[in-house]
Backbone as CSV, one residue per row, in Angstrom:
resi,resn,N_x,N_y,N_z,CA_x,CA_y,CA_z,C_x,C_y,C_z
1,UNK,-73.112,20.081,-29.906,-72.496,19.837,-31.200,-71.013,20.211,-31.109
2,UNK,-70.642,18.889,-31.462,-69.151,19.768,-31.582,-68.412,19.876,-32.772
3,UNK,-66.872,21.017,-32.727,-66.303,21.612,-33.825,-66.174,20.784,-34.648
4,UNK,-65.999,21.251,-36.058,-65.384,20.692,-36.957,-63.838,20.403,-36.765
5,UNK,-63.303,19.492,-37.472,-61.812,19.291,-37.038,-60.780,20.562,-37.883
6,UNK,-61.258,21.398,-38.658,-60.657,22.445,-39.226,-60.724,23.548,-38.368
7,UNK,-62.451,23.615,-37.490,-62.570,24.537,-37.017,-61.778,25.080,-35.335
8,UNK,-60.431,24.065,-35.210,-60.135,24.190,-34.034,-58.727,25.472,-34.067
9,UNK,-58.364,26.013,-32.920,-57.344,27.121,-33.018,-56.550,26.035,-33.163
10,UNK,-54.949,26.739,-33.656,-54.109,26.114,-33.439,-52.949,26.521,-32.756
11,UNK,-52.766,26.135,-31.803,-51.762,26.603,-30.319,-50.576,27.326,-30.508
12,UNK,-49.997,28.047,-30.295,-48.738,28.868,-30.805,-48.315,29.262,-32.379
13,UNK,-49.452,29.231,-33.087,-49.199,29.877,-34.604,-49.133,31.393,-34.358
14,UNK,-49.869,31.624,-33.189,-49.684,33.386,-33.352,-48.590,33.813,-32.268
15,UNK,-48.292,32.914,-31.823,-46.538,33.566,-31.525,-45.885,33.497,-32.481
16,UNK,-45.618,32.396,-33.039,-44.876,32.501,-33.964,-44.651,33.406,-35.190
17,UNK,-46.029,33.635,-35.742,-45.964,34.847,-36.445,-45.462,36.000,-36.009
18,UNK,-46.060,36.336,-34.675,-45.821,37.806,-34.060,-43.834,37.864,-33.854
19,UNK,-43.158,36.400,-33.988,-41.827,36.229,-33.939,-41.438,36.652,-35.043
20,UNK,-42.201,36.263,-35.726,-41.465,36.435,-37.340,-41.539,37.798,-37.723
21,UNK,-42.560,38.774,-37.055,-42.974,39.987,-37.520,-42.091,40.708,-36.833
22,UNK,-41.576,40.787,-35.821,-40.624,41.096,-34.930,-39.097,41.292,-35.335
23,UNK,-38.684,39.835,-35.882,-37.966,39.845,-36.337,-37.291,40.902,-37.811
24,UNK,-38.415,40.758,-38.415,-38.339,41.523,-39.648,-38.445,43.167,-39.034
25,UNK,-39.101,43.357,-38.688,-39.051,45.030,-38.243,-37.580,45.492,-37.276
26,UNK,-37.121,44.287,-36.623,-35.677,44.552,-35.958,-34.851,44.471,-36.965
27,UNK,-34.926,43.761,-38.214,-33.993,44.215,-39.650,-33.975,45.263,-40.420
28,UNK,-35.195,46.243,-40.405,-35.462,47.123,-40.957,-35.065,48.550,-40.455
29,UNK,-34.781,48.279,-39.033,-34.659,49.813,-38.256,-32.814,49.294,-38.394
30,UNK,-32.589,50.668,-37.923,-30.907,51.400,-37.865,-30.376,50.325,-37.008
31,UNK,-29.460,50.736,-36.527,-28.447,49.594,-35.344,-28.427,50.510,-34.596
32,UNK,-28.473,50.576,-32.843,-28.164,51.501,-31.961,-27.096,52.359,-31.975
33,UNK,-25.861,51.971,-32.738,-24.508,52.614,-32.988,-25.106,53.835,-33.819
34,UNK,-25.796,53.134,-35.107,-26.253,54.703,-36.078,-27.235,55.291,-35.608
35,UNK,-27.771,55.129,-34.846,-28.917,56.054,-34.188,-27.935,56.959,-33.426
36,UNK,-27.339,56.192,-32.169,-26.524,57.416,-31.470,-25.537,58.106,-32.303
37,UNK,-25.090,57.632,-33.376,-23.988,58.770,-34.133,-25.010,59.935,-34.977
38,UNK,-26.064,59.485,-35.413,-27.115,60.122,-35.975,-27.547,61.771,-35.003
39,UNK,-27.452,60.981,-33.817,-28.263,62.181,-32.587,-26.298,63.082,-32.350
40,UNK,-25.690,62.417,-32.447,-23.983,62.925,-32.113,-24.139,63.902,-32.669
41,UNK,-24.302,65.166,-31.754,-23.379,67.090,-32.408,-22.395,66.834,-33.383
42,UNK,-22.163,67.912,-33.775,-20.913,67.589,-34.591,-19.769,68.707,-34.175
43,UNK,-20.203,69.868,-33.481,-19.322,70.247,-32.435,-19.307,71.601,-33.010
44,UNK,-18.195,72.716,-32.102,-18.574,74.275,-32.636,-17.886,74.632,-33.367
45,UNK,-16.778,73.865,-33.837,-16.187,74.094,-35.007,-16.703,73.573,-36.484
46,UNK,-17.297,72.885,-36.697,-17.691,72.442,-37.732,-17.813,73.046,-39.097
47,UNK,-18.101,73.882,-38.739,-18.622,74.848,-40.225,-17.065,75.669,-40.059
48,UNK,-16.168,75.964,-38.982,-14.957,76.370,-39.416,-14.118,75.888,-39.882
49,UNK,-14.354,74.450,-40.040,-13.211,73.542,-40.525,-13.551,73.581,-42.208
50,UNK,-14.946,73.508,-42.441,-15.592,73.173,-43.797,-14.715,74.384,-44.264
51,UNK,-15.484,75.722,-43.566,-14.725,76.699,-44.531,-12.453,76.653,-45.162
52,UNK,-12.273,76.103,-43.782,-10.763,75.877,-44.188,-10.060,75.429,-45.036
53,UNK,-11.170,73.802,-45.079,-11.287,72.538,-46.221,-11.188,73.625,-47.348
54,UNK,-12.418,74.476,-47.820,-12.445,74.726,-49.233,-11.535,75.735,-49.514
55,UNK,-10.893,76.569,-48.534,-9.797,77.649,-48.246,-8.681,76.568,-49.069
56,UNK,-7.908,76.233,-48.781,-7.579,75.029,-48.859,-7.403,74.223,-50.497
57,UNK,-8.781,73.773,-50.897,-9.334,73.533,-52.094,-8.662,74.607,-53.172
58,UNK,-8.964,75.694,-52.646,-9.387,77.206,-53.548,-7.666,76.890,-54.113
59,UNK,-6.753,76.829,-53.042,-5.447,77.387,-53.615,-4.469,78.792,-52.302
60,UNK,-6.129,78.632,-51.484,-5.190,79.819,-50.583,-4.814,79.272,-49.538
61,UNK,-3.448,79.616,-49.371,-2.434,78.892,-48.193,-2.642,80.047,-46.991
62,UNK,-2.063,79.755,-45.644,-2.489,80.817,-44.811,-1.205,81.788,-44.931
């Protein structure tokens, strides 16, 4: 007996999806630039500069 004519696969629909799914999840994540600035130290001064900034802010000159 053979298939029905509905009941046959149809040849590259599931690449194509798995393209499309692909696609969309590569829109959804970061860009490699903000990932590596994300992981980027920010170095050993950091918190001495903040404090300067608001030194600064306050009104006190050195």
């Amino acid at each position: 007996m053979t298939r029905h004519i509905a009941d046959h696969e149809r040849k590259g629909e599931d690449a194509d999806r798995l393209r499309a799914y692909v696609e969309i999840e590569k829109a959804e994540k970061p860009s490699p630039a903000t990932t590596a600035l994300q992981k980027k130290g920010r170095g050993a001064d950091a918190g001495r500069r903040v404090k300067e900034f608001v030194r600064i802010e306050k009104g006190r000159e050195a």
